[in-house]
C-alpha positions as CSV (number, residue, x, y, z in Angstrom):
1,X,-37.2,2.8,-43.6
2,X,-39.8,5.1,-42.1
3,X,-40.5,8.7,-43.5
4,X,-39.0,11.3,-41.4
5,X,-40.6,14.6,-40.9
6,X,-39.3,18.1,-39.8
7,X,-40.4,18.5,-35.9
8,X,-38.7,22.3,-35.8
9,X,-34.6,21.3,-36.6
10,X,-35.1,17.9,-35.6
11,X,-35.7,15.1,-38.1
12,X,-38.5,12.3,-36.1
13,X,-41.3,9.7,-37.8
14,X,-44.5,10.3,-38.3
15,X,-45.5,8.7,-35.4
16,X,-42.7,10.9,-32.8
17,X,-44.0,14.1,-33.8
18,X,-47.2,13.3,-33.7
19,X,-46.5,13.0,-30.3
20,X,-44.4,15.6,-29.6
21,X,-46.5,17.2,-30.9
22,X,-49.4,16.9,-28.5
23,X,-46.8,17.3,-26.1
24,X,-46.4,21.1,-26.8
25,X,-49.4,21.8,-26.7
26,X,-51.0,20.5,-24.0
27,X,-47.8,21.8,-22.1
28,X,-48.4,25.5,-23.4
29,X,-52.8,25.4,-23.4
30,X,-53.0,27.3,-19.6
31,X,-51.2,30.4,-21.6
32,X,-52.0,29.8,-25.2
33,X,-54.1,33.0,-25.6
34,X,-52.0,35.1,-23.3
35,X,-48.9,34.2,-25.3
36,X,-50.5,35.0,-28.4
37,X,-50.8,38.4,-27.5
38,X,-47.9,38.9,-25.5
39,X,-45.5,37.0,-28.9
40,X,-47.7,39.5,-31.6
41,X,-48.3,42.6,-28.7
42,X,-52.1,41.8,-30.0
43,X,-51.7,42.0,-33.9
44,X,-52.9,38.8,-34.0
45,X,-56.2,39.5,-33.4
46,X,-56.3,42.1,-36.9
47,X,-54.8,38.9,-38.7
48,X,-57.3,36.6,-37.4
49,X,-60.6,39.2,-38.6
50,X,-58.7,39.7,-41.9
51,X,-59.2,35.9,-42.7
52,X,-62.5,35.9,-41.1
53,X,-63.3,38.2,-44.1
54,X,-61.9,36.3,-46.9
55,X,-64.1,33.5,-45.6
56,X,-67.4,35.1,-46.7
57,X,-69.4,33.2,-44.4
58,X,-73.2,33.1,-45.4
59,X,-75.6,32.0,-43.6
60,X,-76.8,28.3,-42.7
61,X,-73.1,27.0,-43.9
62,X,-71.3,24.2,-42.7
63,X,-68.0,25.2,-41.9
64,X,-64.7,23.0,-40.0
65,X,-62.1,24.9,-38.1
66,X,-59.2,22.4,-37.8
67,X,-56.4,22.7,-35.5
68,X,-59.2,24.9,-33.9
69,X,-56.8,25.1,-30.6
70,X,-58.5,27.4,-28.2
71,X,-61.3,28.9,-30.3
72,X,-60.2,31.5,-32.0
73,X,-61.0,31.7,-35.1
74,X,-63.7,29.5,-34.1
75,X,-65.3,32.5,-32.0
76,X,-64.8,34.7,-34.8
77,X,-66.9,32.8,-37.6
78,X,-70.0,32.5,-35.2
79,X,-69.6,36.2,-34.1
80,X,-69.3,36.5,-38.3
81,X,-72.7,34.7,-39.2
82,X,-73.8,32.8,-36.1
83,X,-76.5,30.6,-38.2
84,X,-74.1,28.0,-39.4
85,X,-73.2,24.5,-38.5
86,X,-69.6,24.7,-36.7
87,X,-67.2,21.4,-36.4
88,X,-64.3,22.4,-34.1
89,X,-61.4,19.4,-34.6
90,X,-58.2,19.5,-32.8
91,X,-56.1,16.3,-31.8
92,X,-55.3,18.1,-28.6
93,X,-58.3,17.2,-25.5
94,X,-56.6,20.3,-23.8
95,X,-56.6,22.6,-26.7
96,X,-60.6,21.5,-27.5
97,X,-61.4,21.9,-24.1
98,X,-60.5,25.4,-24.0
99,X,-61.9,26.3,-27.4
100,X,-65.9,24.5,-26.0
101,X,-65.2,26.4,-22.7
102,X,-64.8,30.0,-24.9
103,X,-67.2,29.2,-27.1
104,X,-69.9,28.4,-24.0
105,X,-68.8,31.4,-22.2
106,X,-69.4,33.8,-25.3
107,X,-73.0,32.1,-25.6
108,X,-72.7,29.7,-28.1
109,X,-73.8,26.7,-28.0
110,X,-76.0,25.5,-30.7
111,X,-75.1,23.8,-34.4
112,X,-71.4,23.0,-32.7
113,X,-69.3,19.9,-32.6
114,X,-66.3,18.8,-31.2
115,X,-64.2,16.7,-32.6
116,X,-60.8,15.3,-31.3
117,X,-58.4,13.8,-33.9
118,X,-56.0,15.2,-36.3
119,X,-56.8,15.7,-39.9
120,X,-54.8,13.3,-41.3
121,X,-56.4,10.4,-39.3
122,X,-60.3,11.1,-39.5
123,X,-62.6,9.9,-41.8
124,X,-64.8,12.5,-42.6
125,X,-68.1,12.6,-44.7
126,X,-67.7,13.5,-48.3
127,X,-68.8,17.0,-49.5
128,X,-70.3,18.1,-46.7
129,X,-68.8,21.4,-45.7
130,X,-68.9,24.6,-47.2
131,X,-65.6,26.1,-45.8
132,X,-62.9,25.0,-43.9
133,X,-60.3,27.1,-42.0
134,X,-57.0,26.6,-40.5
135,X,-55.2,29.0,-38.4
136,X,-51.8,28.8,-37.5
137,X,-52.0,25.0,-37.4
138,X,-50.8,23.8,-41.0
139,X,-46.8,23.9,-40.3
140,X,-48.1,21.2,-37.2
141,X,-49.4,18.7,-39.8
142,X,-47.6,15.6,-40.2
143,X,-48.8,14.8,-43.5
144,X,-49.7,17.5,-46.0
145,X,-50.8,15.9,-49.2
146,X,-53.3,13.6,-46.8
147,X,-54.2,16.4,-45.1
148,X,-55.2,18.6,-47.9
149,X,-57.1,15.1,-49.6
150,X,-59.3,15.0,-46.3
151,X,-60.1,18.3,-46.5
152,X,-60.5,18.8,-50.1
153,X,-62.8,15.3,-50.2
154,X,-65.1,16.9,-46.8
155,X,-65.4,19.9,-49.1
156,X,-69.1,20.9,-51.5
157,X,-68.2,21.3,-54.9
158,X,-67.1,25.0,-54.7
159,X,-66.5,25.0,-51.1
160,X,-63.5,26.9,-50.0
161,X,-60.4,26.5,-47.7
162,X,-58.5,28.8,-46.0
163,X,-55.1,28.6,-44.5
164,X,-53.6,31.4,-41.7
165,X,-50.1,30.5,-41.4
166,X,-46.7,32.4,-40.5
167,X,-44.4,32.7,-42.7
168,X,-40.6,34.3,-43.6
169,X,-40.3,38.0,-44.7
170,X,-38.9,38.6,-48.0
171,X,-36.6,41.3,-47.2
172,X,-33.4,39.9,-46.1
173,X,-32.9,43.1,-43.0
174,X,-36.3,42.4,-42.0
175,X,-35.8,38.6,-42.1
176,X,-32.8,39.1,-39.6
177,X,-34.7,40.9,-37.0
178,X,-38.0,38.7,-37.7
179,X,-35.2,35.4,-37.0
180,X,-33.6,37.2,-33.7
181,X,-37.7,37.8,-32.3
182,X,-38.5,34.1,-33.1
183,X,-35.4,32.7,-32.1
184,X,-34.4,34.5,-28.9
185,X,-37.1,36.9,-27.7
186,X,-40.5,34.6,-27.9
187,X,-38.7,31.3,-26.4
188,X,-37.5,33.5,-23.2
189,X,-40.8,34.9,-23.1
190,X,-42.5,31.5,-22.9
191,X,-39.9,30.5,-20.4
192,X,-41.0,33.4,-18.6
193,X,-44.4,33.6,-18.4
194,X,-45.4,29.9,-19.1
195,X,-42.1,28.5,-17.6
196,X,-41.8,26.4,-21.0
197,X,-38.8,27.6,-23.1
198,X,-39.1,24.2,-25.2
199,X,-42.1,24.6,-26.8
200,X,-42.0,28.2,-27.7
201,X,-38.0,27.3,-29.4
202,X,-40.4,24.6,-31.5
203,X,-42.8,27.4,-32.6
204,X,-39.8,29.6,-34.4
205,X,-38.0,26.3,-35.4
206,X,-41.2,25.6,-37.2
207,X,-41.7,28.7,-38.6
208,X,-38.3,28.8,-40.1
209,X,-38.5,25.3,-41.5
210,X,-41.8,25.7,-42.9
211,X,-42.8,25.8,-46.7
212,X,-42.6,28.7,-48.4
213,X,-46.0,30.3,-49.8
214,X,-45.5,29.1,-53.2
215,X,-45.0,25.6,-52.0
216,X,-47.7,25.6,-50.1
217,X,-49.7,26.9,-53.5
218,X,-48.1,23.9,-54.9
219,X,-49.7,21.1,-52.6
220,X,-52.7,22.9,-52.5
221,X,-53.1,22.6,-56.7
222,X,-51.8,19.1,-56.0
223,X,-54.6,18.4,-54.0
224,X,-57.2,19.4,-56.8
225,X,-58.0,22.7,-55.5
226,X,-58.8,25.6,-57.7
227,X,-58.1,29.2,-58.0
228,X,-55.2,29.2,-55.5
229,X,-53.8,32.6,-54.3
230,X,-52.4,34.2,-51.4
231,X,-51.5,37.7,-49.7
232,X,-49.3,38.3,-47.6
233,X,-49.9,40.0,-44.0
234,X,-47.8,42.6,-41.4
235,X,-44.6,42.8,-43.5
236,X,-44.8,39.4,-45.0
237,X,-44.9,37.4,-41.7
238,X,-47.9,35.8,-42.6
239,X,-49.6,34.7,-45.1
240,X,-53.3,33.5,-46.2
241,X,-54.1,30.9,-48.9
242,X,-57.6,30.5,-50.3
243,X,-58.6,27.8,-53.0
244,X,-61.4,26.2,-54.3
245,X,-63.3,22.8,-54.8
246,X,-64.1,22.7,-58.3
């Protein structure tokens, strides 16, 4: 029997979610950025430069943003140290198109590449790369451990990974309040503005089913990276690994 896999409440193969998947977000890409402030009223933005910090990007790095989506965090690293080597991958063409288009339009387009495929399926050059980030993208995977072997394999000997991802508040009263936002307000927001209800109901399912940040410390030893620790963010709603190739 085929593995199943969490896609939000759901319980799908590999292959379905996958899928589905790609589905969301090519359905939700025309409003991706303005949903992400309108979901986090803009704090997103002060998450997204805190990890750009903990990267400590020096100069004439290579560096992969995975599950780039529309450029993000990929703007922020050039704006960071813009003498690097940048691979943007996403296995979403609409989602990569809009992070080349925002990269063009802030002026940079040098030392980039564009990759489309999802982490678990490319073969990518051993210990090459210097850093790799991942915002808000992880909970998507399909396959963790393979994931994190891709990664940790692309990765220098002491090259670093970091992982932006959401995550459930501790307190129990704040975990209520943080469950009715997800749950109710962003979904009628999407359906709102994006007229998509559907995808933005995945986005708290996911959030809720998601591994906690100890378990995520857990694959990430797993995986052979070293010096694993994380902090949490905004009243524990997110959180940021960092690890290292030994």
């Amino acid at each position: 029997m085929k593995k199943k896999v969490n896609f939000g409440f759901k319980k799908v193969s590999e292959d379905t979610k996958n899928l589905l998947i790609n589905n969301v977000f090519t359905s939700v890409a025309d409003n991706y950025d303005l949903m992400n402030d309108l979901m986090s009223l803009g704090i997103h933005r002060v998450w997204k430069n805190k990890m750009i910090k903990l990267c400590n990007l020096q100069d004439c790095q290579k560096v992969i943003d995975i599950a780039t989506g529309s450029g993000d965090i990929a703007a922020r690293l050039l704006k960071s140290e813009d003498n690097i080597h940048l691979t943007c991958l996403d296995t979403n063409l609409d989602m990569l198109s809009l992070c080349k288009n925002k990269l063009l339009d802030l002026g940079f387009n040098k030392n980039i590449d564009f990759i489309q495929s999802s982490i678990e399926k490319i073969k990518l050059d051993k210990n090459i790369f210097d850093l790799s980030t991942i915002a808000f993208g992880f909970r998507n995977f399909t396959n963790h451990a393979i994931a994190l072997q891709n990664i940790f394999d692309s990765l220098k000997p002491g090259g670093k990974i970091v992982i932006m991802e959401f995550s459930q508040p501790r307190d129990k009263n704040r975990n209520k309040f943080y469950d009715y936002h997800i749950h109710n307000i962003i979904p009628k927001i999407g359906e709102v503005i994006a007229k998509d209800y559907d995808s933005y109901k995945y986005l708290a399912e996911s959030i809720e089913t998601y591994m906690t940040p100890d378990e995520v410390t857990k694959i990430l030893i797993d995986s052979g990276f070293i010096k694993v620790k994380y902090l949490y963010l905004f009243g524990d709603i997110v959180t940021i690994h960092v690890g290292y190739k030994n």
